[in-house]
N, C-alpha and C positions, 0 to 999 in steps of 0.2 A: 547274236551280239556278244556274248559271254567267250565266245574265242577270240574276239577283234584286243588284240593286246591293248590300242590306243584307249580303248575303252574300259577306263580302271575303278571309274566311279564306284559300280557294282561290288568294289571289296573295300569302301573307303564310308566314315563316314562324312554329313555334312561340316564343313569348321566350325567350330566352337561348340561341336556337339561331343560326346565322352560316353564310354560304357563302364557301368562299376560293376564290380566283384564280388564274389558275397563276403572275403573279408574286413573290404569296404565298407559293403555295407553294414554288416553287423555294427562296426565300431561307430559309423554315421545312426545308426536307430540305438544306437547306446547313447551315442549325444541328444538325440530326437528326446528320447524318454527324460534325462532330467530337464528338459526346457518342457516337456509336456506335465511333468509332475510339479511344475513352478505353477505354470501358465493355472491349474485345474487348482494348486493353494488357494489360490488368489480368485477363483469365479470365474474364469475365462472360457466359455462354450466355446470348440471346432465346429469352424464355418467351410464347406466346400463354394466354391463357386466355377463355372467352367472357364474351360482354357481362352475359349474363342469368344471373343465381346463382338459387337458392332465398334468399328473403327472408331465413331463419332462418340462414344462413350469412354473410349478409352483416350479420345483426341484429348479429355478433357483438363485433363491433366499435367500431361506428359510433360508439358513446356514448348520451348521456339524449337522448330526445326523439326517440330515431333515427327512427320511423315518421314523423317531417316532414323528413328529411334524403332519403330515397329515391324514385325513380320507382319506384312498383310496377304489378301489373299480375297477370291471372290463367295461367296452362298451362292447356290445355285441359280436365287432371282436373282442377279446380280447384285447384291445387294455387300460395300466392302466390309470387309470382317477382322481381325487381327487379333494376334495372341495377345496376353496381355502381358504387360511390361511390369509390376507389381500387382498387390493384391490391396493393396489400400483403395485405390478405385474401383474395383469390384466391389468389395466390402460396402463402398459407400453406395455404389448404385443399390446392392439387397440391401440396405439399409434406406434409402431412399424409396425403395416400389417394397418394401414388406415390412416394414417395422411402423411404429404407432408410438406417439410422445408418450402415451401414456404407460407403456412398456420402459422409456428411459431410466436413468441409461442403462445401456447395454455394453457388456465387456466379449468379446469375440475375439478368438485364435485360430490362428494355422499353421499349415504343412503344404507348402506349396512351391511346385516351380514357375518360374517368371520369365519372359524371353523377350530379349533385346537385338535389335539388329545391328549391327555393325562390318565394320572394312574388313577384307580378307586381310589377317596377320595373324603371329603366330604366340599361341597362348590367350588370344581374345576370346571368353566364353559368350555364349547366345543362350545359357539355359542359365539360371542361378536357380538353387535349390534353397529358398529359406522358411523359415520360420520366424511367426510374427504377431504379436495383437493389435489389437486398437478398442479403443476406450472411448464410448461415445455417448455424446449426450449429456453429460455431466455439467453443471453449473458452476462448480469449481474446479476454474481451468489450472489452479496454481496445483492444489493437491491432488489433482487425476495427475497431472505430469510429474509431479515426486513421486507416484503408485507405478508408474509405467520405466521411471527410474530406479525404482527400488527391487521392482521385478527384474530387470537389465542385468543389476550387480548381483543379485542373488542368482542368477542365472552362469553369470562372467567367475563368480566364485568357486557352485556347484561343477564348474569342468574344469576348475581349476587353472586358469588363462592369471597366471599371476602378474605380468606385467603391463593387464592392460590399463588405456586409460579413456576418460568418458570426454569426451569435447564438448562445450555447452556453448552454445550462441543463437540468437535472437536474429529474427528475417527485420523485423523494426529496428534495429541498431546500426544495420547496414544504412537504412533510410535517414535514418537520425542524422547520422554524420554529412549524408550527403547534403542533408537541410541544411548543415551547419556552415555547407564550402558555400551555399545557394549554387548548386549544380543544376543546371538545367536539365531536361529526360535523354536528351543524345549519352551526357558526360553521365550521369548515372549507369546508362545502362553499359558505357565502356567501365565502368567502376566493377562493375559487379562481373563480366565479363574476364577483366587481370586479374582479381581474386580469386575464383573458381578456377583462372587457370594455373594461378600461384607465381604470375610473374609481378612480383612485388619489384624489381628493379623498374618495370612500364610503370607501376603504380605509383612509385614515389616517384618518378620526372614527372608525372602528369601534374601530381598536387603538388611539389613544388614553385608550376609554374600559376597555381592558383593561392598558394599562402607557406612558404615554406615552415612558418611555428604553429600550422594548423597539422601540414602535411609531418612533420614530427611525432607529433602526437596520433595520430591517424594509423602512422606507420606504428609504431608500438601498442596500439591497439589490437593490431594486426595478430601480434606473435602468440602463442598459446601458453598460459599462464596457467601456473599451480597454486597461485597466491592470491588470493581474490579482494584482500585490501589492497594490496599494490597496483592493480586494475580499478578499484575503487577513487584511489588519487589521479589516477589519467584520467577516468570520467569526469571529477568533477571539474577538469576543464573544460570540456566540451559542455559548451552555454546551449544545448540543445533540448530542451522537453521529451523528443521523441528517443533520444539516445539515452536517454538520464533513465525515464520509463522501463524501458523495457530493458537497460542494466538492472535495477532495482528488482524488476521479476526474477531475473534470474541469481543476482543476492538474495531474495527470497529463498527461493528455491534449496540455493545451497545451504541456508542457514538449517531450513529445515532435515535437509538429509548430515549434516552436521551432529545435528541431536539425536540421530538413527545412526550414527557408524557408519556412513555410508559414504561419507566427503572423502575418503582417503585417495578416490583411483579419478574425481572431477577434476578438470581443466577448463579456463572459456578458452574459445577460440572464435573467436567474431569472423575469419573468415573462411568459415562453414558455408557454406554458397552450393544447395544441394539444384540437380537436373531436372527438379520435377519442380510444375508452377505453383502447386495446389497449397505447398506451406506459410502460415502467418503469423508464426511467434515462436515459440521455442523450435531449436533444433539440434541433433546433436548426431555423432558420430563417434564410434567406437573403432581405437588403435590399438594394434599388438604389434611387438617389437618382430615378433617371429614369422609375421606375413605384411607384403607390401601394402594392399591393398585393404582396403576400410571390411572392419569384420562386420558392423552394423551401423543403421543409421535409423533414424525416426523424426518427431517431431511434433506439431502442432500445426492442424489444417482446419482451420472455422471454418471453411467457404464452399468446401469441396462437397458436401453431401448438400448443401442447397442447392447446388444445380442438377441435382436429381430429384429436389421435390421435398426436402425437409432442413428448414434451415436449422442446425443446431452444430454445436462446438464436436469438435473430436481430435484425439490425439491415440500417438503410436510410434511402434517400431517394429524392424525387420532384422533378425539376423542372419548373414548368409553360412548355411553348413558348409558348404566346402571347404570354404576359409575356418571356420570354427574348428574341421576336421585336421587342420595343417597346425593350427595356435595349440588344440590342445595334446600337449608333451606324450601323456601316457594315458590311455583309455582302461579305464576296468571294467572289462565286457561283465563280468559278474555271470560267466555263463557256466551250465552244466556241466557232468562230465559229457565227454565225447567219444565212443566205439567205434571201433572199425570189427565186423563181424563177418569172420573168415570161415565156410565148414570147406575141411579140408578134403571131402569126398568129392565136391562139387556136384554131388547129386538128389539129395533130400533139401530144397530147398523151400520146402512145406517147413518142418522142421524148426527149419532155420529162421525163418521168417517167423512163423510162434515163438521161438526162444526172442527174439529179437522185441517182440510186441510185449513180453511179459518186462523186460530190459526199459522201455517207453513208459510202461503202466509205474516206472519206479523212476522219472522224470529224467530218464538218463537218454542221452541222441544217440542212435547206433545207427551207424552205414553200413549196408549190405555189400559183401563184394564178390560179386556172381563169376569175375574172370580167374584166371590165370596170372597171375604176376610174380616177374621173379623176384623182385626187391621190395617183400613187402611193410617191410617196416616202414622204409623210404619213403612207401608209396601211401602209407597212413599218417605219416610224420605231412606229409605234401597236403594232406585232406585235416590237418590240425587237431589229429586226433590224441585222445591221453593215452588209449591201451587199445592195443591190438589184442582182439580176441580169436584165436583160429580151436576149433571144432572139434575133434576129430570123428572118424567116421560112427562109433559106435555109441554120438550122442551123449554121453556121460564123463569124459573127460574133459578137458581144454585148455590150452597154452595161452598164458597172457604175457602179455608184454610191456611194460609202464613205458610208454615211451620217453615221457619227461627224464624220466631215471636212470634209461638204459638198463633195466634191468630186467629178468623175466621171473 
């Protein structure tokens, strides 16, 4: 099958799948390491869990439509199986079949990829690479959610993402309002539907045609705000309990990280409308001017680990590296030196290989280079090396080369 030209599969990979580099990678485990040296300040144990759940575990979450969000697939009893779509529903199920109240709470991290399904197009990924905790158990839901945001910005700081900014809205504020048009469950769920999909032009004829000076005010709710008294005055129109509440949480909130130096990079943005069912109160989302697409999101899920068997509160977030890898400008790999280690005989490669281990034993990287090449500077400048070291035969001499310098 490998001659049939039509059949090209075999050198392609699947869409929305990628292969990385190692100086990809390196600069991605350089970002890994300060989010891992935040996460472990702060008490946060690495949690593994596997790739492949039971479909029906992972169904439980995901929201409407979920059977076109997942890669599924059969267990050999037939039994359906699927990747998982995040790590927060795992997390909750080993939290649900292995943890004990009297352990609460519990602060858990990861390093994990995540796989979504979607339509063939081009640049749509199936694999997100993130990094993430969740905070659980805790009785104070106000201050676990200023811990999990304060870890965020210290984290948004430590990679130096200078322009980003933190979105803050409430899943109850969307309800609130709705209470307030008396929207019936059809007209809600078209409400929540325009917002997510950010056609505020459908969304203001809709509630025009239900109170044009309600649908005003609604509409300006909408936009994302750096002022949070100015948000404060449009609330207190809204004669609604459920909208007033869970604005005040999150005036909370802000006041507190206010007193920490932390309020400088928060915005609300009420219409926050994230694809997963499981969240019930705070939620937020992280923007950088220098990638389209949301760098992290999180939030607050009461409900999700009691349908695995323990009812208790939890909150979290997720950030995606890829994107993290694009936002942050200039990485400081902080790495060693680098050799490229040439003997010019090409034959005592015992030798060479000792010289090279004594070179390791002094934290220094040395690449062997057993061939033949004619350009070899070029060809260790290619391997991002600092100095080219070549040998000569009699063991006791040798030629360096700074390549940073050009000079030898």
């Amino acid at each position: 099958m490998f001659e049939n030209k039509k059949d090209n599969q075999v050198f392609k990979l699947p869409f929305g799948l990628r292969d990385i580099f190692p100086s990809e990678s390196r600069e991605r485990n350089n970002i890994k390491g300060i989010i891992e040296r935040e996460f472990k300040l702060w008490g946060y144990g690495e949690v593994k869990t596997p790739a492949i759940e039971y479909t029906k575990n992972i169904s439980i979450g995901v929201g409407k439509n979920w059977e076109n969000k997942l890669i599924n697939f059969f267990d050999v009893n037939g039994s359906p199986l699927s990747l998982r779509t995040d790590m927060t529903i795992p997390i909750a199920r080993l939290t649900g079949m292995r943890i004990k109240k009297s352990k609460l709470p519990v602060r858990f991290c990861y390093f994990a990829d995540s796989f979504r399904q979607s339509e063939i197009q081009k640049g749509v990924r199936r694999v997100c690479n993130q990094a993430g905790l969740e905070f659980i158990g805790s009785s104070n839901s106000v201050m676990s959610d200023v811990e999990i945001l304060v870890i965020l910005i210290n984290i948004l700081n430590g990679l130096s993402i200078g322009d980003y900014k933190i979105g803050l809205g409430h899943v109850e504020f969307i309800e609130g309002l709705c209470d307030w048009f008396k929207l019936d469950p059809e007209d809600r769920e078209y409400i929540k539907r325009t917002i997510a999909a950010k056609n505020f032009v459908a969304l203001e004829n809709f509630l025009n045609k239900k109170s044009k000076e309600k649908a005003e005010i609604f509409m300006k709710l909408m936009q994302p705000e750096s002022n949070i008294e100015k948000v404060c005055s449009l609330v207190s129109e809204v004669k609604e309990q459920k909208a007033i509440k869970s604005f005040n949480y999150l005036k909370e909130i802000y006041d507190i990280l206010e007193k920490l130096d932390c309020r400088g990079h928060l915005i609300t943005d009420f219409s926050i409308i994230r694809d997963f069912d499981y969240y019930t109160g705070l939620l937020f989302e992280v923007y950088c001017s220098s990638v389209k697409d949301i760098l992290g999101s999180g939030g607050r899920y009461d409900g999700l680990i009691k349908k695995f068997g323990l009812d208790i509160p939890a909150t979290g977030f997720a950030l995606d590296i890829d994107l993290a890898h694009k936002a942050v400008e200039k990485i400081d790999l902080g790495e060693r030196l680098k050799i490229l280690l040439k003997y010019q005989d090409n034959k005592n490669y015992v030798e060479l290989i000792r010289m090279a281990r004594k070179l390791r034993d002094s934290d220094i990287i040395v690449e062997l280079s057993f061939e033949d090449i004619s350009c070899l500077e070029d060809f260790a400048r290619g391997k991002d090396c600092d100095l080219l070291v070549e040998v000569e035969p009699d063991l006791e001499n040798v030629e360096i080369t700074d390549l940073n310098k050009n000079t030898k």
